[in-house]
N, CA, C and O atoms as a DFTB+ gen file, in Angstrom:
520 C
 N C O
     1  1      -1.559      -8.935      -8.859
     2  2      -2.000      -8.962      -7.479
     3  2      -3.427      -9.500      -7.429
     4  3      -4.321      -9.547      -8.274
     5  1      -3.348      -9.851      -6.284
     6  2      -4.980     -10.579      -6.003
     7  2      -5.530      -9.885      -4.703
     8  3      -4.841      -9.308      -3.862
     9  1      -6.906     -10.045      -4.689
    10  2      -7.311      -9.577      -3.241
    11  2      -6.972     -11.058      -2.216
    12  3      -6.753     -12.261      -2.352
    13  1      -7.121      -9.902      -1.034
    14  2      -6.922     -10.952       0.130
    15  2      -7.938     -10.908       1.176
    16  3      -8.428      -9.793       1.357
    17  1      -8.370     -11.865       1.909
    18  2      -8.680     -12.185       2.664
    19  2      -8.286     -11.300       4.421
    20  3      -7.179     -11.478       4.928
    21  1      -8.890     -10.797       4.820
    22  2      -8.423      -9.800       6.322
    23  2      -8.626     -11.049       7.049
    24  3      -8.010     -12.112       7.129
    25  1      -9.657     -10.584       7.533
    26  2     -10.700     -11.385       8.312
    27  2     -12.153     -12.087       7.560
    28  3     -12.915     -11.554       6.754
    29  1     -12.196     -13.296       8.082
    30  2     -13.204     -14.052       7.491
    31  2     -14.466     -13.165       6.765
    32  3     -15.335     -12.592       7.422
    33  1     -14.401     -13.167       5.444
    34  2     -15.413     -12.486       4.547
    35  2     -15.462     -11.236       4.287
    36  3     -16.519     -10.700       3.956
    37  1     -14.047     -10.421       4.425
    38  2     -13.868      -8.973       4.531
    39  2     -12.397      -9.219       3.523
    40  3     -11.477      -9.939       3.910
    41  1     -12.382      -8.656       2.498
    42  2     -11.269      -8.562       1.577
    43  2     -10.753      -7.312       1.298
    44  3     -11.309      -6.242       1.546
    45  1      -9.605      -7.482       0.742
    46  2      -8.600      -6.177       0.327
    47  2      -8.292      -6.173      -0.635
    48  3      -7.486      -7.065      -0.902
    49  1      -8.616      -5.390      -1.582
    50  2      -7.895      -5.132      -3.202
    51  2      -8.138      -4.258      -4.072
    52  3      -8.547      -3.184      -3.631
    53  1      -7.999      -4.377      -5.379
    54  2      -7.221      -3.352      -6.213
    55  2      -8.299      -3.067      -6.894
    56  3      -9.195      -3.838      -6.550
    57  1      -8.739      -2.122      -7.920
    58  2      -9.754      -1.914      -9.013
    59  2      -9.923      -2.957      -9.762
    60  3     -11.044      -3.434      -9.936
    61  1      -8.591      -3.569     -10.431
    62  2      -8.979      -5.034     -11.129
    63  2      -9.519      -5.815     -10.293
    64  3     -10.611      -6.304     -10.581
    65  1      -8.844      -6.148      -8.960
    66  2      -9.675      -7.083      -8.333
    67  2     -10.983      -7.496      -7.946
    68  3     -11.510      -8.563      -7.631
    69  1     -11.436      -5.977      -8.104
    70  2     -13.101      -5.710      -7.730
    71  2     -13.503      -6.606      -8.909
    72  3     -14.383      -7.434      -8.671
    73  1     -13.002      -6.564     -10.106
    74  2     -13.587      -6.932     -11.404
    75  2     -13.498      -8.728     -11.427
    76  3     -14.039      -9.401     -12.305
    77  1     -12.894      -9.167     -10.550
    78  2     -12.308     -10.636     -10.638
    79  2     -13.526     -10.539      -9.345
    80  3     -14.517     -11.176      -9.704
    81  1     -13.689      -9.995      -8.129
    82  2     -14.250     -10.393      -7.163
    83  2     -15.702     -10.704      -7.792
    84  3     -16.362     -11.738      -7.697
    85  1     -16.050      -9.314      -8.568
    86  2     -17.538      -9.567      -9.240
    87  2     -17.863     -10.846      -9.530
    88  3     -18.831     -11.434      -9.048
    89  1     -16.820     -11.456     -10.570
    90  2     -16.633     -12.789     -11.553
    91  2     -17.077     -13.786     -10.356
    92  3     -18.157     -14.373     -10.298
    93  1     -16.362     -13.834      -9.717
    94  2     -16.497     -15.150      -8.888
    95  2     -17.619     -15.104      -8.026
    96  3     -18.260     -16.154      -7.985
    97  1     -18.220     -13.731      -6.996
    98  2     -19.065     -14.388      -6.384
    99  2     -20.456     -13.502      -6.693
   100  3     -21.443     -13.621      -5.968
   101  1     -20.422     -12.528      -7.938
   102  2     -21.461     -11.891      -8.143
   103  2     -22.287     -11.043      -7.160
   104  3     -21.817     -10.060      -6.587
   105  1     -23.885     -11.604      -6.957
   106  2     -24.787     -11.438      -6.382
   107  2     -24.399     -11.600      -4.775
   108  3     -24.670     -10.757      -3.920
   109  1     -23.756     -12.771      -4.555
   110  2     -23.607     -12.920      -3.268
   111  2     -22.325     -12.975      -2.379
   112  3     -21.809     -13.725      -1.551
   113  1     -21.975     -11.221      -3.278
   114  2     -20.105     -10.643      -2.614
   115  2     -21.005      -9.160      -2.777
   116  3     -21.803      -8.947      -3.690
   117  1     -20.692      -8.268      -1.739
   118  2     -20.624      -6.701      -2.133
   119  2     -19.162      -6.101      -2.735
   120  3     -18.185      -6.847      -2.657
   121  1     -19.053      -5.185      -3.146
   122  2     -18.089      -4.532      -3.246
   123  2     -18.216      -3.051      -3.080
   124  3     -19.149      -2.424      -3.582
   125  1     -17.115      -2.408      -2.255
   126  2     -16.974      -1.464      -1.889
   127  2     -16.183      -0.601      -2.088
   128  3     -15.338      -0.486      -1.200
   129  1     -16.101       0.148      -3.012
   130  2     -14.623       1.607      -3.736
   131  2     -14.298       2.509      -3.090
   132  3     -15.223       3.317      -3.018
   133  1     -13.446       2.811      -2.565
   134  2     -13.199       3.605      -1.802
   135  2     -12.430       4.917      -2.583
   136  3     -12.017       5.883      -1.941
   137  1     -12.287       4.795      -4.212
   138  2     -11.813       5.816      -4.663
   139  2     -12.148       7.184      -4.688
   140  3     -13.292       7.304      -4.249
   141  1     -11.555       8.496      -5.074
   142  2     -12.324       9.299      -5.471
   143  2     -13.565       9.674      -6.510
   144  3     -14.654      10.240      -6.407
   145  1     -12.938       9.161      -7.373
   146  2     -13.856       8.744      -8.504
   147  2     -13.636       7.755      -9.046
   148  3     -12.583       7.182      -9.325
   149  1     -15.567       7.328      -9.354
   150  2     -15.783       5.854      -8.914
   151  2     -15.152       5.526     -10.888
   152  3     -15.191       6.335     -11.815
   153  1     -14.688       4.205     -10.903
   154  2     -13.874       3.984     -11.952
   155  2     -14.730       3.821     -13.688
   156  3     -15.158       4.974     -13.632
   157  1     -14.979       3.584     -14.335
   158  2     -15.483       3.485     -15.526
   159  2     -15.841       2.223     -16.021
   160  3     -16.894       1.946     -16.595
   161  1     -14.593       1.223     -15.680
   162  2     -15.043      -0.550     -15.407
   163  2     -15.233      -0.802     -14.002
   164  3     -14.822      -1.826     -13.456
   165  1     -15.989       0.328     -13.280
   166  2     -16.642      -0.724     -12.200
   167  2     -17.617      -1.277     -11.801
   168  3     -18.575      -0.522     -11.635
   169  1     -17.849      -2.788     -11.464
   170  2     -18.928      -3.193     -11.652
   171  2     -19.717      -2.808     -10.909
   172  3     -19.502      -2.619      -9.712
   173  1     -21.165      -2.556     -11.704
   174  2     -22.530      -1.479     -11.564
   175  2     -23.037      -2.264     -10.449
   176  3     -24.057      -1.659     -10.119
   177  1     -22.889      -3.374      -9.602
   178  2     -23.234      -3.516      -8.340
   179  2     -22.514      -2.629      -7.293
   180  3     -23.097      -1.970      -6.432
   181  1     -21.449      -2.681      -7.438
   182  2     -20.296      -2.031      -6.077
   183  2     -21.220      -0.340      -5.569
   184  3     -21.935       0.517      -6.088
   185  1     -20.687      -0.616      -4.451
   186  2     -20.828       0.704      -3.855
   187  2     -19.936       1.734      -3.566
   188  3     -19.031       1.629      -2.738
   189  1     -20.276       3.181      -4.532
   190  2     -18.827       3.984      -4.122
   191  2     -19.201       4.577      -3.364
   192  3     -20.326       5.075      -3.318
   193  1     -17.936       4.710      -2.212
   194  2     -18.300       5.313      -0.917
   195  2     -16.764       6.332      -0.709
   196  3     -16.065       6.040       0.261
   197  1     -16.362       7.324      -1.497
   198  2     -15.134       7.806      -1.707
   199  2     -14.511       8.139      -0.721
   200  3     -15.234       8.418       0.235
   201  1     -12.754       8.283      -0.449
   202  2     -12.467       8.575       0.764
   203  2     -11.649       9.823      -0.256
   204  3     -11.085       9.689      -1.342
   205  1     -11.801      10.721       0.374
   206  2     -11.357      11.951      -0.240
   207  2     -10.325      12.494       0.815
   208  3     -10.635      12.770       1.974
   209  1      -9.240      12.598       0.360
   210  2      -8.421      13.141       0.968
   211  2      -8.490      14.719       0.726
   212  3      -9.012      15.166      -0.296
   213  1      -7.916      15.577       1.754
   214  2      -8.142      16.950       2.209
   215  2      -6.685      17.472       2.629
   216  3      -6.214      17.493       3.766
   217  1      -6.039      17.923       1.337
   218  2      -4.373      18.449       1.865
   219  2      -3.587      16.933       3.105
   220  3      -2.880      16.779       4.102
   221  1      -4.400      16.151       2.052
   222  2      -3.399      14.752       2.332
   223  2      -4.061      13.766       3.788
   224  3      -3.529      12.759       4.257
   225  1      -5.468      14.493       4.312
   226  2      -6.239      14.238       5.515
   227  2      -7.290      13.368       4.911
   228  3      -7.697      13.395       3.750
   229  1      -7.734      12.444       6.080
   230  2      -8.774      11.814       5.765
   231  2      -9.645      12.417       7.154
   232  3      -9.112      12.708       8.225
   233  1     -11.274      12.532       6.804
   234  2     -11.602      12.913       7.973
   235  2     -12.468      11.829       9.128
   236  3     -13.600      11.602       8.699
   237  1     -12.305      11.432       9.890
   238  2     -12.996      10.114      10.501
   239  2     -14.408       9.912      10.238
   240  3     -14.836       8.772      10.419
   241  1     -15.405      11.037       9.745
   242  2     -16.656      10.773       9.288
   243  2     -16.662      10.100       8.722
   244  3     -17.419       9.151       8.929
   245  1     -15.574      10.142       7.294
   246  2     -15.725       9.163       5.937
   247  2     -15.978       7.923       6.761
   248  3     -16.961       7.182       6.763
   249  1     -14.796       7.869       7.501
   250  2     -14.730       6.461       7.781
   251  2     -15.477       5.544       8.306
   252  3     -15.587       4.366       7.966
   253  1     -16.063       6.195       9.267
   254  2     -17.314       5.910      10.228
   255  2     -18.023       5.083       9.604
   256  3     -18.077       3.866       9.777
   257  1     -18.841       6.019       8.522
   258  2     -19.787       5.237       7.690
   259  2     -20.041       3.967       7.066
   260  3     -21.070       3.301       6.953
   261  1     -18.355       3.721       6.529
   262  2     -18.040       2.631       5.625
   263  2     -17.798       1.576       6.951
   264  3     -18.019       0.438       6.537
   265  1     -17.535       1.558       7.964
   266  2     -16.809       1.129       8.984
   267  2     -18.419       0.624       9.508
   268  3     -18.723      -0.483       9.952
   269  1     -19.178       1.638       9.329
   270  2     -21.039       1.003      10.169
   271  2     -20.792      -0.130       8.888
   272  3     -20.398      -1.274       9.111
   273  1     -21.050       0.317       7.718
   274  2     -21.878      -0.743       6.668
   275  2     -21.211      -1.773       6.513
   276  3     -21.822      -2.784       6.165
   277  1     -19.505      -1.854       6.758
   278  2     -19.068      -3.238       7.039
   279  2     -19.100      -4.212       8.076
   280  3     -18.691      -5.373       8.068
   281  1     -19.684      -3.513       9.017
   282  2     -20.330      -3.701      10.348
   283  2     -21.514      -4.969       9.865
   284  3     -21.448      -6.172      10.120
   285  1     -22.375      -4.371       9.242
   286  2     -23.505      -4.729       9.042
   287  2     -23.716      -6.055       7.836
   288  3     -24.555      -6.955       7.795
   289  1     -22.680      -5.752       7.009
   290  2     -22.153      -6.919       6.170
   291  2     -21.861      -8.027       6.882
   292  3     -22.542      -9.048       6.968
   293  1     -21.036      -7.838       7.283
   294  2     -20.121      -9.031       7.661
   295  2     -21.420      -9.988       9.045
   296  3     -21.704     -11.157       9.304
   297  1     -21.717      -8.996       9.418
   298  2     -22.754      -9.845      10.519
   299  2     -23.714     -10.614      10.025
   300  3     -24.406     -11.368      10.709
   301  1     -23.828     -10.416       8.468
   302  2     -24.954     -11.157       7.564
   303  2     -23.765     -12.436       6.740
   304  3     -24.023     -13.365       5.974
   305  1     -22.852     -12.102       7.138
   306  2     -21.731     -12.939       6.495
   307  2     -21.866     -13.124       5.236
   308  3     -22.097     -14.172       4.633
   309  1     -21.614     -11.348       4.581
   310  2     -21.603     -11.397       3.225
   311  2     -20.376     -11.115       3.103
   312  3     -19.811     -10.398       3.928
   313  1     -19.640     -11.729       1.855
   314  2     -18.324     -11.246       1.608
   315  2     -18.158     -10.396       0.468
   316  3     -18.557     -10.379      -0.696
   317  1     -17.150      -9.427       1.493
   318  2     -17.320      -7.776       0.768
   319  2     -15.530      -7.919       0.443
   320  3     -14.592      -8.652       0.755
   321  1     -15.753      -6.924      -0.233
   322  2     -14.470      -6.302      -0.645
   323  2     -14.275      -4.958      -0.972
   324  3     -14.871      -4.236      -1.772
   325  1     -13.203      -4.714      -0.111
   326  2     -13.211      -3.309      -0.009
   327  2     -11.982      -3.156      -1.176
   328  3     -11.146      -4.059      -1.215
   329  1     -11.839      -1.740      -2.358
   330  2     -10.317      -1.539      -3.078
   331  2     -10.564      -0.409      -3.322
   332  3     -11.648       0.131      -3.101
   333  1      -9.449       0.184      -3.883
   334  2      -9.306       1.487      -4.437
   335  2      -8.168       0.631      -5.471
   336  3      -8.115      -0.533      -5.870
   337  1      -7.184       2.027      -5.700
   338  2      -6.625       1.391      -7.179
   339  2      -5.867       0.524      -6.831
   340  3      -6.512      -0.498      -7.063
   341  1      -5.069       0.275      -6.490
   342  2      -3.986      -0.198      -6.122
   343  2      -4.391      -1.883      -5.078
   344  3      -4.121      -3.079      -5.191
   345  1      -5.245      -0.909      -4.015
   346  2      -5.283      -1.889      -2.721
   347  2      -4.129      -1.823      -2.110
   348  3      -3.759      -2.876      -1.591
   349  1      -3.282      -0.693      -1.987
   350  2      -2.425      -0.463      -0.849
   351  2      -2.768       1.048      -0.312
   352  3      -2.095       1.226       0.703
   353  1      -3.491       2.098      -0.585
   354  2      -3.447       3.346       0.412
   355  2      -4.799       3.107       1.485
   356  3      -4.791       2.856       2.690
   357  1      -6.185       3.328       0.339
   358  2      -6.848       4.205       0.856
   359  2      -8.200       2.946       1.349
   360  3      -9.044       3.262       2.188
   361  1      -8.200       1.403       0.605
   362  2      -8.484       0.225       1.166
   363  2      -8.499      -0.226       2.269
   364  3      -9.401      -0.619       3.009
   365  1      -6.694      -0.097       2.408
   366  2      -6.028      -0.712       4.026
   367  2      -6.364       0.468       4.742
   368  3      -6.667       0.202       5.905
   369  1      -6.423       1.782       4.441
   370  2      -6.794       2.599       5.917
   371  2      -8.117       2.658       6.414
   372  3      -8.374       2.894       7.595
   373  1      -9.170       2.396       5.320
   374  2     -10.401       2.031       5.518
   375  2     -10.970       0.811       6.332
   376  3     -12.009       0.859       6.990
   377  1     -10.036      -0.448       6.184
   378  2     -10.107      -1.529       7.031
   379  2      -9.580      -1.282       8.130
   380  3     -10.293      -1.463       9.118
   381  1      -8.405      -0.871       8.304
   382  2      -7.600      -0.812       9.549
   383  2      -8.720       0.163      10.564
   384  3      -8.863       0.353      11.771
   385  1      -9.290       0.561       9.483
   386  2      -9.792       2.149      10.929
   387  2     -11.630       0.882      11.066
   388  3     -12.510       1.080      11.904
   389  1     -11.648       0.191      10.417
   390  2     -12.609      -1.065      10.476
   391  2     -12.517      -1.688      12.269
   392  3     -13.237      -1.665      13.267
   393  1     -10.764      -2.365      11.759
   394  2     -10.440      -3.342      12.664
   395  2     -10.584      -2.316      14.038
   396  3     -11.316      -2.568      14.995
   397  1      -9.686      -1.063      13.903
   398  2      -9.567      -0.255      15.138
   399  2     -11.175      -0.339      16.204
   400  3     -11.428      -0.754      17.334
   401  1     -12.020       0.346      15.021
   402  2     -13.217       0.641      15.867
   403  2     -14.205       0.203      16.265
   404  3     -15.101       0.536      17.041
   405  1     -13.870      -0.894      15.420
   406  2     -15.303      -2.343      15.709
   407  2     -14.908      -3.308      15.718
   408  3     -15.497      -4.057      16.498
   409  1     -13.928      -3.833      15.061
   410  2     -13.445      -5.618      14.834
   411  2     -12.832      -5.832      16.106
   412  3     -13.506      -6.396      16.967
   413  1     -11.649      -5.471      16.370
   414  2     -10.566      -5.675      17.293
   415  2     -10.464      -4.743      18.110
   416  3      -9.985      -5.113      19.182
   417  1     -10.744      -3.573      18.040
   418  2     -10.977      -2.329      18.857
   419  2      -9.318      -2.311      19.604
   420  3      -9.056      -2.316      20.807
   421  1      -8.570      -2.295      18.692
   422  2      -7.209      -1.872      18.777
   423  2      -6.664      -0.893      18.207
   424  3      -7.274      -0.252      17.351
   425  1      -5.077      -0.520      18.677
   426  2      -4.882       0.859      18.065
   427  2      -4.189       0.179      16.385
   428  3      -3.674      -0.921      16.186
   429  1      -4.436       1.327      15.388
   430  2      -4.452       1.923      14.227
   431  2      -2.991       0.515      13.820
   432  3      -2.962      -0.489      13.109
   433  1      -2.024       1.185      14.704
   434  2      -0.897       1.037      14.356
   435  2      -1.042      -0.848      14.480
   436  3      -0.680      -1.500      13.500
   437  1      -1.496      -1.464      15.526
   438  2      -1.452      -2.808      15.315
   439  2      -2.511      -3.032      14.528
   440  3      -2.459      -4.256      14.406
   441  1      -3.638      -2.589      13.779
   442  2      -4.342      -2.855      12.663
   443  2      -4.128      -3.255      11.658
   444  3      -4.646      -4.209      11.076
   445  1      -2.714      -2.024      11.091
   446  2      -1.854      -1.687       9.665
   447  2      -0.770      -3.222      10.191
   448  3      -0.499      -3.899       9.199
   449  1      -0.346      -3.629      11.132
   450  2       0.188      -4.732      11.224
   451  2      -0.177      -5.915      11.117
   452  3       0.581      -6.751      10.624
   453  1      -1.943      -6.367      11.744
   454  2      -2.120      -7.630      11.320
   455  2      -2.653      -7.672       9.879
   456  3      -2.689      -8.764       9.312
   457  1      -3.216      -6.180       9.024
   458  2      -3.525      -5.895       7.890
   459  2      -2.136      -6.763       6.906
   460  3      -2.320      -7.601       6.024
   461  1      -0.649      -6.183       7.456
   462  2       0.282      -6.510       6.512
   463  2       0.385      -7.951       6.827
   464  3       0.910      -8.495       5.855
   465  1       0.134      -8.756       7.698
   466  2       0.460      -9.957       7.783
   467  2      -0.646     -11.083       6.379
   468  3      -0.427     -12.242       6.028
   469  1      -1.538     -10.323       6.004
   470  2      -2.016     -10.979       4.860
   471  2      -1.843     -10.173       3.986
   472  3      -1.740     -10.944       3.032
   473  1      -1.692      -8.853       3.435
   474  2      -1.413      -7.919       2.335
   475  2       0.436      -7.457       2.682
   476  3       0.677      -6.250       2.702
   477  1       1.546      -8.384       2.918
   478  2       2.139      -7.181       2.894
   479  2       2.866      -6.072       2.146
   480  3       3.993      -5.745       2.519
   481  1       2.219      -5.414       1.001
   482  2       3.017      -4.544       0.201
   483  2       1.582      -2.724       1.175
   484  3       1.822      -1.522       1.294
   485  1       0.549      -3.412       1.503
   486  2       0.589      -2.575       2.322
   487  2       1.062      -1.057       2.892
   488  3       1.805      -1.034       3.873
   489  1       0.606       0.271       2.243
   490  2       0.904       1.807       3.099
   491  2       0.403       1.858       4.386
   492  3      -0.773       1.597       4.636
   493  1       1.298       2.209       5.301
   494  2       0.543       2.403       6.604
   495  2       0.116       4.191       6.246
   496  3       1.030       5.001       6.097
   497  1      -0.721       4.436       6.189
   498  2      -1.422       5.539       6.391
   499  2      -2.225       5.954       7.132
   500  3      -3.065       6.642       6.552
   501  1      -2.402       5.837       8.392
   502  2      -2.647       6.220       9.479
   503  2      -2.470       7.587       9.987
   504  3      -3.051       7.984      10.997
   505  1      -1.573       8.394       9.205
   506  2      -1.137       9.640       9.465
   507  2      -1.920      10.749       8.580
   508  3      -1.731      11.960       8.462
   509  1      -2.898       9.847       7.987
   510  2      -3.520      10.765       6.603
   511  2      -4.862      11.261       7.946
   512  3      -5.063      12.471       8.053
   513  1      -5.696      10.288       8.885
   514  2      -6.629      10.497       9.938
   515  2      -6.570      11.906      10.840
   516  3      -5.582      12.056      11.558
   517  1      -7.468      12.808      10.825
   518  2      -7.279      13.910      11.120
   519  2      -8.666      13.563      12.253
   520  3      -9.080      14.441      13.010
């Protein structure tokens, strides 16, 4: 798998991918982990910003935060990448709740849809948001 492209300069992918994203644009890509714990090969630029699930809940604070600082990225038109392991749970709910509250300011559910139209192996997890 590879990361993908959302929206112009905002990516989606996996722990390896972070490691391929590093490769290619270094200094001038962020990266952003959304794991619980941050991984052992991850590169010492990225920022872990964990989404911790709570009896299977995510709580909208987490999200908020990551959701300001991609805010603030992307308006500098840096290209970030957001992953956890995989780049299908806890990535896409982090973007989607992105697109919801600042990008597109749409609901959840058409988020996780234009999300799958470039990722689609894609979890809709939307139901994890408490």
């Amino acid at each position: 798998m590879t990361y993908n492209e959302i929206i112009p300069n905002l990516f989606l992918g996996s722990q390896q991918d972070a490691i391929e994203f590093d490769k290619a644009w270094g200094e001038d890509g962020t990266i952003i982990c959304v794991l619980e714990q941050r991984p052992a090969n991850e590169p010492f630029s990225s920022y872990h910003t964990p989404i911790r699930t709570s009896s299977g809940h995510v709580h909208d604070k987490q999200l908020k935060h990551i959701a300001w600082f991609l805010q603030i990225l992307l308006a500098k038109n840096q290209k970030t990448l957001v992953h956890c392991a995989a780049g299908l749970e806890r990535s896409p709910l982090t973007i989607a709740y992105f697109l919801t509250k600042i990008h597109f300011r749409n609901d959840i559910k058409q988020a996780y849809e234009y999300i799958k139209t470039k990722r689609p192996e894609v979890y809709d997890r939307s139901d994890w948001l408490v």
